[in-house]
C-alpha positions in Angstrom: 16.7 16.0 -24.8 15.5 15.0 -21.1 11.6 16.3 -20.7 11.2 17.9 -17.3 7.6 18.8 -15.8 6.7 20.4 -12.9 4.0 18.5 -11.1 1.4 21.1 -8.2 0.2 18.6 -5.9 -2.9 19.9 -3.3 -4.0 16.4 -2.5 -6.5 14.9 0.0 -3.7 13.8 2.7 -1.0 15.7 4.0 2.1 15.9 2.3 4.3 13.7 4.2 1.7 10.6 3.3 1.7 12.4 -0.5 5.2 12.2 -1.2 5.3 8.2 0.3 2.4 7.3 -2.2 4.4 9.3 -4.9 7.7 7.1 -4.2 5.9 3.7 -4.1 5.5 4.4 -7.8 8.0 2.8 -9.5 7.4 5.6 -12.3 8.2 8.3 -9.9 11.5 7.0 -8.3 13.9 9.6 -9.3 11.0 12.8 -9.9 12.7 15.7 -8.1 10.1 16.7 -5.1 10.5 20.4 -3.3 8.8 20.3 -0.4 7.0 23.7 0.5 5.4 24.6 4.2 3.9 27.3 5.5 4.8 26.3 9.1 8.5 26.1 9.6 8.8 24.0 12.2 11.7 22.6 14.0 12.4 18.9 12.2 10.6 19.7 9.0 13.0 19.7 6.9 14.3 16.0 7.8 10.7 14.5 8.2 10.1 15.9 4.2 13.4 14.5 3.4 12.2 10.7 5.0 9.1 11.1 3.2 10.6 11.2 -0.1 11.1 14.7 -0.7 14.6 15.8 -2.4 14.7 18.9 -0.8 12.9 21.5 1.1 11.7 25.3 1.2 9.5 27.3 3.8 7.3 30.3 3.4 7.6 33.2 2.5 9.5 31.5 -0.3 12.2 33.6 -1.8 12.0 33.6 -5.3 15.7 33.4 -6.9 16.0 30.1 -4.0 13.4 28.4 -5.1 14.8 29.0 -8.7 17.8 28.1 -8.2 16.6 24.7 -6.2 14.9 24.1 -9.5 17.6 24.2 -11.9 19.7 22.2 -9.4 16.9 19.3 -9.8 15.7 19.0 -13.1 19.3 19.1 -14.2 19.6 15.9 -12.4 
């Protein structure tokens, strides 16, 4: 039986520098990161993507998508 966990991260640096810390850990190589912003800006979604995450979500975040993005991942 795989164990999954879902990790909420509000740390002292901005997310981008976050998920680059998280994926220097060896431990933490293939841990399925969702990026969330409140500010959906032009080029987010690829500068979450080069900092590590696996894929990305803005705000207002629609429920049944960010569902389904997490059975897609922890499946993995």
């Amino acid at each position: 039986m795989m164990r999954s966990e879902l990790v909420y991260m509000m740390p002292q640096m901005d997310g981008y520098e976050a998920m680059r810390e998280i994926r220097k850990d060896s431990r933490y190589t293939t841990l399925p990161i969702i990026a969330l912003t409140a500010k959906a800006m032009k080029g987010d979604r690829e500068k979450c993507i080069q900092a590590g995450a696996n894929d990305y979500l803005s705000k207002p975040v629609q429920t049944e998508k960010f569902l389904s993005l997490l059975r897609v991942w922890l499946q993995k």
